[in-house]
LUMTI-552962 format. One record per residue (C-alpha): residue in one letter; x, y, z. Coordinates in pm, whole numbers, padded with zeros to 5 digits, always signed. Layout:
N
AXYZ ...
This chain:
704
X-01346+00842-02386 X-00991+00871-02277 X-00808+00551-02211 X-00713+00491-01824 X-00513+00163-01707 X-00570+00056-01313 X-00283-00116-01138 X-00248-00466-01166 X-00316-00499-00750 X-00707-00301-00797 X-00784-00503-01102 X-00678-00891-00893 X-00907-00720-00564 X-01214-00592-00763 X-01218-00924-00952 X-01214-01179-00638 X-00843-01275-00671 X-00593-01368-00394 X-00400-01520-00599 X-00016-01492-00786 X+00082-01132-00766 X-00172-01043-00535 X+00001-01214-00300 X+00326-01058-00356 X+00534-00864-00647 X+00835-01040-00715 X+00962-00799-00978 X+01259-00564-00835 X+01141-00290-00994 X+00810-00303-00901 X+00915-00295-00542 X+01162-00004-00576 X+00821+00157-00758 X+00650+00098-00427 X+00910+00189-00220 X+00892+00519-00416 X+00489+00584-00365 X+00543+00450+00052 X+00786+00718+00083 X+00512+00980-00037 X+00226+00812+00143 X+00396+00846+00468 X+00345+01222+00520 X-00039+01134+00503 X-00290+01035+00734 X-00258+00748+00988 X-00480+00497+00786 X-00571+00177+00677 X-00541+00001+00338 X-00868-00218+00323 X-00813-00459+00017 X-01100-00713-00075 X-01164-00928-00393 X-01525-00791-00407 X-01379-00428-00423 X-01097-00179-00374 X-01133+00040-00092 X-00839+00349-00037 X-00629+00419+00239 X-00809+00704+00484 X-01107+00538+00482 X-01052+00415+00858 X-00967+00770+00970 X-01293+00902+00792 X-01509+00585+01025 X-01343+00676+01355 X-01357+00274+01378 X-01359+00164+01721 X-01446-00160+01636 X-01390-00412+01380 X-01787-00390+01231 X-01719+00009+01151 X-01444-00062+00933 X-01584-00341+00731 X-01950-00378+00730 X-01973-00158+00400 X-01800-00455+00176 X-01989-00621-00061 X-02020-00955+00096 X-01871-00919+00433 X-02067-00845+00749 X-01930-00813+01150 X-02229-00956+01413 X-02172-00882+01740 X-02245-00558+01937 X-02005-00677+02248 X-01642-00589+02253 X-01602-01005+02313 X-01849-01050+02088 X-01638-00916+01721 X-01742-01217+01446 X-01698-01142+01107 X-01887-01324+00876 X-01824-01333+00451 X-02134-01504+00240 X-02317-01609+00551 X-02035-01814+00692 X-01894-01732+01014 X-01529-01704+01134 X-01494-02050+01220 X-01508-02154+00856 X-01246-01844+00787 X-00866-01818+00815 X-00751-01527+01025 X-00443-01409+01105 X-00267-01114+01261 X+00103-01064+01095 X+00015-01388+01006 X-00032-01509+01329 X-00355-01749+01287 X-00652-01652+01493 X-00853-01912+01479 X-00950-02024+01825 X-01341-02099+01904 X-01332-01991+02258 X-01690-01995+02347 X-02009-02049+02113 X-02143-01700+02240 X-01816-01482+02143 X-01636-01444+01814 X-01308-01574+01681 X-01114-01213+01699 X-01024-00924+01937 X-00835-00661+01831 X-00843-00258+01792 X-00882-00120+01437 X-00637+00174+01531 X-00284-00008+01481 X-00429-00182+01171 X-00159-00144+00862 X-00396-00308+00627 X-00643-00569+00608 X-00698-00799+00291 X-01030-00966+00246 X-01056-01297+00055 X-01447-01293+00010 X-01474-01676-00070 X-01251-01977-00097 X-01047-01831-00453 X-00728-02011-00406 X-00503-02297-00272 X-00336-02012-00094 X-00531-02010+00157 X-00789-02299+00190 X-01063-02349+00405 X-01432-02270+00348 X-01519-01904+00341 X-01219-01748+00281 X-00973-01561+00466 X-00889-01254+00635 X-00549-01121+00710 X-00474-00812+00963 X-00129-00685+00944 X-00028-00393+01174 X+00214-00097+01172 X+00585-00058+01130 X+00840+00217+01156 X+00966+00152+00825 X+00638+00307+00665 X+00577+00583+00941 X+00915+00726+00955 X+00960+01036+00660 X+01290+01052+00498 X+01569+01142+00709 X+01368+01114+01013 X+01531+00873+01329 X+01239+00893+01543 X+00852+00983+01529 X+00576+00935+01735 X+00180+00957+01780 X-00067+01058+02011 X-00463+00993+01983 X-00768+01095+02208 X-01099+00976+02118 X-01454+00984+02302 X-01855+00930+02160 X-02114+01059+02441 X-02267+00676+02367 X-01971+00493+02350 X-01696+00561+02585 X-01346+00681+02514 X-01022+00559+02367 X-00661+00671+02404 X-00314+00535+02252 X+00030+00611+02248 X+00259+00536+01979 X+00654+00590+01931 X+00857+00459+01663 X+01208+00558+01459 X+01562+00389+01405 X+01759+00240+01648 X+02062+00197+01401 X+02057+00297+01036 X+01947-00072+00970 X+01710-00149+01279 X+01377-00004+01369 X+01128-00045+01610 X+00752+00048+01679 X+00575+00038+02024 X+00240+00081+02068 X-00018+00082+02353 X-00422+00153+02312 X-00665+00210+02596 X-01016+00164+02546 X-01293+00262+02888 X-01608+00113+02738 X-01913+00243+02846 X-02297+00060+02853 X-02473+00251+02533 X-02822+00328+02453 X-03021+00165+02196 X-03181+00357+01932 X-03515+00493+02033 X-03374+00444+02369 X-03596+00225+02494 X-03548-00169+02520 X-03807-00358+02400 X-03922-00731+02388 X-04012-00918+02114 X-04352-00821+02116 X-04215-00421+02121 X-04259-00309+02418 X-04071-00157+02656 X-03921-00437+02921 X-04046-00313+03273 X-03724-00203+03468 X-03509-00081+03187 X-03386+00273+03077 X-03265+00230+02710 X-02924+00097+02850 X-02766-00209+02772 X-02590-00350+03034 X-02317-00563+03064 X-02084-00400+02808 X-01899-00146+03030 X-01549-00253+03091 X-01197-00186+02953 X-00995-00286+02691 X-00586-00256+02646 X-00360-00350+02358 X+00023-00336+02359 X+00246-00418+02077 X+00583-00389+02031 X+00800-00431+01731 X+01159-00457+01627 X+01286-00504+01263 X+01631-00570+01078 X+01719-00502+00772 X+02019-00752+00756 X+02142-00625+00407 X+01923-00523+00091 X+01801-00869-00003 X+01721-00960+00357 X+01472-00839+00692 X+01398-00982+00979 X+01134-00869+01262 X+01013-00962+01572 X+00670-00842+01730 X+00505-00943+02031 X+00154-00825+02155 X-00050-00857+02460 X-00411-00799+02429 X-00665-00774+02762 X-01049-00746+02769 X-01162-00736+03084 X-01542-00591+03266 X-01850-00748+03429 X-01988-00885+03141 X-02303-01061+03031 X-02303-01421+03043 X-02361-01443+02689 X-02188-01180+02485 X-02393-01234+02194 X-02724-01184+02319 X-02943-00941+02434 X-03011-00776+02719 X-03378-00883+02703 X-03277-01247+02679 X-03014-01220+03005 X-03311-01031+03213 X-03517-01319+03174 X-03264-01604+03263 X-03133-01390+03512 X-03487-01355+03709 X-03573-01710+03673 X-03238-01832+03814 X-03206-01584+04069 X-02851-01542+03987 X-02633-01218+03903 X-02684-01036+03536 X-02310-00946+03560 X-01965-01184+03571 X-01655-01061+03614 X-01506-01157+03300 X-01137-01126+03113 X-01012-01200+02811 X-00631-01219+02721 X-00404-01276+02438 X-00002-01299+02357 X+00098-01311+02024 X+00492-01361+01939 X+00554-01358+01595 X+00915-01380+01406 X+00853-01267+01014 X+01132-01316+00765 X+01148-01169+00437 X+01434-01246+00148 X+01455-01140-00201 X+01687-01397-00329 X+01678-01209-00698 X+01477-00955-00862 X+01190-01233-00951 X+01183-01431-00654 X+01120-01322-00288 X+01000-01570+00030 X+00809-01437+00315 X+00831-01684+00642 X+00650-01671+00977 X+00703-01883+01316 X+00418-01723+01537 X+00247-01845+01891 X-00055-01753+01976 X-00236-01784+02298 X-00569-01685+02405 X-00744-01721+02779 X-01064-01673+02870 X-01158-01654+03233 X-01494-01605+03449 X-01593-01583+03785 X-01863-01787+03820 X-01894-01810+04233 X-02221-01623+04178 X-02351-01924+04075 X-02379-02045+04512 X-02618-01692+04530 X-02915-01976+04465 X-02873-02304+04629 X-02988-02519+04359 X-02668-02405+04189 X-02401-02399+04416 X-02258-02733+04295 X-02197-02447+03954 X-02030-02202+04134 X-01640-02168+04074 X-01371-02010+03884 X-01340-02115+03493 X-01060-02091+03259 X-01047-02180+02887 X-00723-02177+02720 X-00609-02197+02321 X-00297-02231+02182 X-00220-02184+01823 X+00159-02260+01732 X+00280-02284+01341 X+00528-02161+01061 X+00398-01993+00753 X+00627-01995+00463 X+00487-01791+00112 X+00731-01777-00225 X+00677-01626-00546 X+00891-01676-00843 X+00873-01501-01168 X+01010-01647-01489 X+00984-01501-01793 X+01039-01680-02125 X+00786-01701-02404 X+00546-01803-02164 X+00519-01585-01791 X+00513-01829-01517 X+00425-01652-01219 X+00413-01913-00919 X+00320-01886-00538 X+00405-02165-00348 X+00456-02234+00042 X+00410-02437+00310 X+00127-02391+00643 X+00147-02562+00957 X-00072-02523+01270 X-00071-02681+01599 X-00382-02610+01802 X-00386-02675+02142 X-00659-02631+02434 X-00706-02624+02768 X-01057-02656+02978 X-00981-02609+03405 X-01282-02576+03619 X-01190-02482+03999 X-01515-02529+04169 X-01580-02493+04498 X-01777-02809+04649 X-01717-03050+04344 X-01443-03234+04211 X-01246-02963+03927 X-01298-03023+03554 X-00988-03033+03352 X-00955-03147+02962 X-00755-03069+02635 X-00778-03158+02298 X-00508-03103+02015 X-00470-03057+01587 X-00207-03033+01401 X-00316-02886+01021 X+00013-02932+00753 X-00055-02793+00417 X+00186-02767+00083 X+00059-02564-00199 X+00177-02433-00573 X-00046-02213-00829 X+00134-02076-01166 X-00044-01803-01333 X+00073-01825-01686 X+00036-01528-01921 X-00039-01706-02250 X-00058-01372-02425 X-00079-00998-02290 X-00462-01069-02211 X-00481-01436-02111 X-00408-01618-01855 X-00449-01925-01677 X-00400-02001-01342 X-00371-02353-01193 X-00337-02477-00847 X-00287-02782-00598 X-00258-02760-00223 X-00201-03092-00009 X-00349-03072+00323 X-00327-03362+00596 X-00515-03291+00922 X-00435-03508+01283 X-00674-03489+01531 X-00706-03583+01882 X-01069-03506+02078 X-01375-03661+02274 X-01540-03632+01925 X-01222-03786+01643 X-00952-03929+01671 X-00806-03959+01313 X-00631-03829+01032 X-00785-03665+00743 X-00579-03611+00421 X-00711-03417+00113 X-00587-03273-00203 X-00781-03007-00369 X-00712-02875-00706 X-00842-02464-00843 X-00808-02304-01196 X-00838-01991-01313 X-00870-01788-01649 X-00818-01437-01697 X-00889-01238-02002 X-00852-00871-02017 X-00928-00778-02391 X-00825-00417-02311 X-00681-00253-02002 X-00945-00091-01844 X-01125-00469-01851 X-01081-00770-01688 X-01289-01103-01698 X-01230-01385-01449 X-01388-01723-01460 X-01277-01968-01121 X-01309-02306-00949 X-01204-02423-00643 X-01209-02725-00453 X-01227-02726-00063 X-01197-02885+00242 X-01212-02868+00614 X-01169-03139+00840 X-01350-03175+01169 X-01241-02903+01448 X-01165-02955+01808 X-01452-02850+02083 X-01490-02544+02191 X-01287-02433+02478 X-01488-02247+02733 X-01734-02507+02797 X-01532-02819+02837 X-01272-02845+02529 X-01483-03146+02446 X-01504-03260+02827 X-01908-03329+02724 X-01880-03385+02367 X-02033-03696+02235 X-01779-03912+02020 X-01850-03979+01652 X-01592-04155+01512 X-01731-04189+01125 X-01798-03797+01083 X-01645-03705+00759 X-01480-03373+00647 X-01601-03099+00462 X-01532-03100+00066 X-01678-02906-00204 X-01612-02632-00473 X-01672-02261-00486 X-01722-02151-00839 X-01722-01764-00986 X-01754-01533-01286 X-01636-01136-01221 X-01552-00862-01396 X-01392-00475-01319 X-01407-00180-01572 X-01215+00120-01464 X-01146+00417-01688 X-01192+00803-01697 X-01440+00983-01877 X-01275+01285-01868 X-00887+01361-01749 X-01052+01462-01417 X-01294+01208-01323 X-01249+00781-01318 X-01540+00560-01319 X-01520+00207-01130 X-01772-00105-01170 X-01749-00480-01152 X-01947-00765-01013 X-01916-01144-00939 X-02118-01426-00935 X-02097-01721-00709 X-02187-02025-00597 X-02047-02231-00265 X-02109-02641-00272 X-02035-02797+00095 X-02041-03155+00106 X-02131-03343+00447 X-02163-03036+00606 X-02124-03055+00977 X-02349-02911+01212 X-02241-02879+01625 X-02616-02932+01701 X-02702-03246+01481 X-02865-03442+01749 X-02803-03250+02120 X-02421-03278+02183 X-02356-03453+01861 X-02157-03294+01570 X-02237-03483+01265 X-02264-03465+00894 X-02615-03321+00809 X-02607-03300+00409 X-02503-03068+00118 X-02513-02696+00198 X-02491-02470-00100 X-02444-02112-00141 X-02534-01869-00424 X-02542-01468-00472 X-02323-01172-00600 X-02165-00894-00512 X-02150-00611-00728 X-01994-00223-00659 X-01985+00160-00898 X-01786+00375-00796 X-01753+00744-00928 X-01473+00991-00837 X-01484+01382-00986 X-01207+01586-00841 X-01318+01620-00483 X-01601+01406-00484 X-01567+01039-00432 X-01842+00834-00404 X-01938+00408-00413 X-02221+00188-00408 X-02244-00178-00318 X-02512-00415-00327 X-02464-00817-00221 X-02709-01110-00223 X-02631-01466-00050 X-02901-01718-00014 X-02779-02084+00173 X-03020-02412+00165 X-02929-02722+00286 X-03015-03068+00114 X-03043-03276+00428 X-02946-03647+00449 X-03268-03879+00536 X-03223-03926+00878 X-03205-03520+00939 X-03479-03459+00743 X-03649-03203+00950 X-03341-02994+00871 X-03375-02968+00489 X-03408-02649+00289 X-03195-02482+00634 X-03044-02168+00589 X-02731-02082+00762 X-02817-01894+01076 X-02583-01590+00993 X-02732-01579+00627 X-02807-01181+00562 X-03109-00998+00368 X-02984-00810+00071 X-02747-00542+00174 X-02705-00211+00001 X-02432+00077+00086 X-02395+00396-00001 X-02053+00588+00073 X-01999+00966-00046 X-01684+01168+00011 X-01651+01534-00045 X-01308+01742+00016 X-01362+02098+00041 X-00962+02155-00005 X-00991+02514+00047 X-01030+02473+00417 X-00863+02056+00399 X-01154+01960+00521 X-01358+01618+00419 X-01699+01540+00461 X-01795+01175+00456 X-02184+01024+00445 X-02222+00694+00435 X-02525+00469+00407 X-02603+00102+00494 X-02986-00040+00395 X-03007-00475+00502 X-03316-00619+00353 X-03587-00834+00581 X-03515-01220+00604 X-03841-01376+00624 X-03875-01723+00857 X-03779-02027+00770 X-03556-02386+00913 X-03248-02224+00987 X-02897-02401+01176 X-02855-02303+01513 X-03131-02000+01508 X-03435-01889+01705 X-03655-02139+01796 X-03961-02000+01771 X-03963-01679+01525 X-03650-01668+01339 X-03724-01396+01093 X-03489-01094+01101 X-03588-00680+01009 X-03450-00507+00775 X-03262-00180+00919 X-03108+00136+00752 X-02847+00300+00931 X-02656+00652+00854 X-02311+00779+00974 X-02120+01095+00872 X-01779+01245+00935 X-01615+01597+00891 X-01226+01508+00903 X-00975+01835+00912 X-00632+01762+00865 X-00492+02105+00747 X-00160+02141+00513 X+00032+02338+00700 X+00005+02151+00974 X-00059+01801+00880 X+00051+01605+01183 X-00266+01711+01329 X-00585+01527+01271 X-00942+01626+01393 X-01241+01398+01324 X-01608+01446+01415 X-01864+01201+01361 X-02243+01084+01391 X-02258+00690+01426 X-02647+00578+01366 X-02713+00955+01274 X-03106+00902+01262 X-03088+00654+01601 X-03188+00344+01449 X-03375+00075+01665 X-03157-00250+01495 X-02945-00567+01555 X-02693-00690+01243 X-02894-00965+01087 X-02503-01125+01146 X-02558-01145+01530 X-02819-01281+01733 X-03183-01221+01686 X-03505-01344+01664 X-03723-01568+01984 X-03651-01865+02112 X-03848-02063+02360 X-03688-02230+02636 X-03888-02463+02926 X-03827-02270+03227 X-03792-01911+03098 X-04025-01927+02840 X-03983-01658+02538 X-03648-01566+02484 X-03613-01244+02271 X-03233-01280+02144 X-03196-00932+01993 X-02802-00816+02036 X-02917-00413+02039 X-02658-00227+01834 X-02557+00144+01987 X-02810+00410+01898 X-02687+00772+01818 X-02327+00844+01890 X-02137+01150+01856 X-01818+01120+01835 X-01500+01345+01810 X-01120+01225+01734 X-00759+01456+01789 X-00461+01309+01642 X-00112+01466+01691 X+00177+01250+01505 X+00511+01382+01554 
């Protein structure tokens, strides 16, 4: 068996690690190194770099997807699903947790907004995506919070332009017969030998798709009288503009500026995460309209600065604003009398402000110290206005300011051990119908590492967390009907794992890839929005336990992967919620295998790309916040395949055709909504969110 090292940065992913070097290489000649292999990767395809600590994904995988949404780009990592078949409606979810118990950012902009119960935390267009780097659980002080973290950076010039090139530029046509079609425009290049700049806008004209089968059905599988297989309330358009402007102030030094302006707007459902079957009924038995006008913006300024102050020390630093609106036209409300005191225009706004600063510092004596250390601050602001048109208006705002300090020092007691301690400080202010207080919390993580050769790694973790109560959500008040409850606690706990990663080559022409980890997730006081009505409260101990495990298998032009994660969630209630005991979290997903296979026939530079995703059944049981009446999910197994040309002599262009759901499944990510629910008035409410059926799709990229 001949030997075969992998790089220090797949080793830290496949074994769950966001932490020291991971987070950035501090040695000088490490960065000239990758300086070196950006230069080279440039002349490839417009991609993105998908890094997760459950697994190592490469660059190219994005252009093989055609991704068009968030949920074909990540749904095949171990651990990680996206619910949510609207374009408002993108929630990504890691170990059954969703994205409010998740950092996000966008060039480290934080994300984190809860707009509206019935949308997700996140909008933006896979197609400018640089890179995304998945933290699949809580692994570090780096990063707190509950679930982990995930953190969307986007293109620059720097890493598009080739060598002695001053300006370049990109063009890219897209269109599925059951999805719509997308189109963006990108230019970029050198505006002095030192500055560079990148702009970028994307169009997307969303259509309503079919479901698979075409035909939608109720809960009890029929077809719903008055449908054709359609979904409606999806069509509608979606535009993204960023632009970019970086300065390299001397060698040691860069500074860039970025600001981006994001717009969703259509006649939408009412509620973005259900299904059409569920918006029918309440539709009928209301007499209102099954469509709102409906638009969602956000502006994002961000100023990144970046110093190497020597070869083993750099600082990365980020003052960012973020600002999200959603607004609805709700005048059809007055179409039925009895609601006319309803009818009006609504506008939720949130407002995330903050500086992110991120050191490492190498020093190397007898012992390697290799420390990451910063400081995180976020203000978040928001704003509830209700113009109606024969009541008083509704106006409120609540406000948080987060402030976290944090140090971890992985020390290298020999060549194949290490430790790695870690402290972050976190002290939470917070003004709302619900709080008023300050929370203050100090949570402590340690690692060990042991790689007894270098093709294997061993990691053993524990780490403390904690999340203090959040503000309301905007879109239905900002905590305008909240109910106060001023001795709610915040969330503390630990998340605990074992992992390992093998990589070597059998032969000097193939490389085998496995690893797994084992976890388990302890939340104290848990807090649940639906305790008792309007009351958030503390409703006991949730705990979390499963794996994630991947093989991958690469033999000249064949490249292939499987995955397969478990997570399982029970809550130990408190006495007086009692009925809620042995709950599962609502997002909680059957066992999930996936199957990817790549195949480059280089004769003709053409790749072929299957890939396979198989969710096990989740039978009933007490779940948070989930159907009412039959809460048990189906299984589903879904198919896609690509053929991607890109041919060397001509490798600007880019051709891509696709099958999305090649065998039409009938399906809803266990991740969204689904199940029944009964309500008093409309009776049965089937909450399926219908993922597309078939799509055929077909991508041309030119990049000049």
């Amino acid at each position: 068996m001949a030997p075969f090292s992998f790089s220090k940065r797949i080793i830290s992913g496949a074994v769950a690690s966001a932490l020291g070097a991971t987070v950035i290489s501090a040695n000088a000649n490490e960065a000239q190194n990758n300086t070196a292999d950006n230069e080279i990767e440039r002349v490839s395809v417009w991609s993105t770099a998908v890094n997760t600590s459950s697994l190592y994904l490469n660059e190219g995988d994005i252009s093989n997807k055609q991704a068009d949404h968030i949920s074909d780009l990540l749904r095949t990592i171990p651990g990680v699903d996206v619910g949510g078949a609207h374009s408002l409606n993108q929630r990504i979810t890691i170990r059954s947790m969703d994205d409010k118990d998740l950092k996000i950012s966008i060039d480290g902009a934080a994300q984190n907004t809860y707009m509206y119960h019935h949308m997700g935390n996140l909008q933006i267009h896979a197609d400018i995506l640089k890179s995304v780097d998945i933290e699949i659980g809580t692994n570090s002080v780096v990063n707190g919070g509950l679930g982990g973290a995930v953190k969307f950076e986007t293109k620059q010039a720097q890493e598009l332009l080739n060598a002695n090139e001053q300006i370049g530029g990109r063009i890219h046509v897209s269109a599925g017969d059951n999805s719509g079609t997308n189109y963006s425009l990108t230019g970029y290049g050198l505006l002095a030998d030192n500055v560079d700049f990148l702009a970028y806008y994307n169009y997307v004209d969303r259509k309503n798709y079919d479901v698979g089968g075409n035909q939608i059905k109720d809960a009890s599988g029929a077809e719903i009288e008055g449908t054709d297989g359609e979904v409606k309330g999806l069509e509608g358009t979606t535009t993204d503009a960023l632009i970019k402007l970086g300065w390299d102030i001397n060698n040691n030094q860069r500074l860039a500026f970025s600001y981006e302006s994001y717009k969703d707007e259509g006649d939408y459902s009412y509620r973005p995460d259900m299904g059409l079957a569920t918006d029918l009924a309440i539709t009928n038995s209301l007499a209102i309209p099954l469509l709102w006008p409906t638009e969602f913006t956000r502006d994002t300024l961000t100023l990144n600065y970046t110093l190497h102050w020597s070869d083993y020390s750099m600082l990365k630093a980020s003052v960012f604003s973020n600002t999200s609106e959603l607004w609805r036209d709700e005048l059809g409300w007055a179409e039925n009398e009895s609601f006319a005191s309803s009818a009006g225009i609504i506008t939720g706004e949130a407002k995330n402000t903050g500086v992110n600063i991120l050191a490492n510092t190498l020093i190397s004596n007898s012992v390697e110290h290799d420390i990451t250390y910063g400081l995180d601050i976020v203000k978040h602001e928001t704003h509830y206005y209700a113009d109606y048109t024969t009541i008083d208006d509704a106006v409120s705002a609540e406000e948080a300011t987060t402030t976290a300090l944090f140090i971890q020092d992985k020390i290298a007691i020999s060549p194949s051990f290490a430790i790695i301690p870690g402290a972050r400080y976190e002290h939470y202010d917070i003004d709302s119908t619900l709080v008023d207080n300050t929370f203050n919390e100090t949570s402590f993580a340690l690692a060990a590492e042991y790689s007894p050769t270098e093709q294997l790694i061993f990691k053993l973790s524990s780490t403390q967390i904690f999340k203090a109560p959040e503000i309301a959500e905007v879109f239905i008040g900002a905590g305008l009907y909240d109910e106060a409850n001023p001795d709610i606690k915040a969330e503390t706990g630990t998340n605990s794992e074992f992992s390992f990663a093998y990589q070597t080559r059998i032969k000097d022409d193939d490389q085998l890839s496995l690893g797994a980890t084992l976890f388990k997730t302890s939340i104290n006081d848990y807090i649940y929005d639906y305790a008792s009505g309007s009351l958030k409260d503390n409703i006991g101990d949730m705990e979390i336990d499963g794996f994630e495990a991947y093989l991958g298998y690469k033999l000249n032009g064949f490249n292939s992967q499987i995955t397969y994660s478990s997570a399982e969630s029970e809550l130990d209630a408190f006495d007086q919620y009692d009925a809620l005991n042995g709950a599962r979290l609502d997002r909680q997903q059957g066992d999930t295998l996936t199957v990817s296979a790549d195949y480059v026939f280089s004769a003709v530079d053409l790749t072929l790309h299957w890939e396979l995703m198989n969710v096990d059944d989740v039978d009933a049981g007490v779940d948070l916040d989930g159907a009412t009446l039959n809460n048990e999910k189906d299984g589903f197994t879904v198919h896609n395949i690509s053929l991607n040309w890109q041919p060397q002599s001509q490798p600007q262009i880019n051709i891509v055709f696709g099958v999305d759901n090649l065998f039409d499944e009938y399906y809803a990510s266990q991740s969204s909504r689904t199940g029944t629910s009964f309500h008093p008035r409309f009776g049965e409410l089937y909450l399926l969110d219908y993922e597309p059926g078939r799509n055929i799709k077909a991508t041309f990229a030119y990049q000049f």
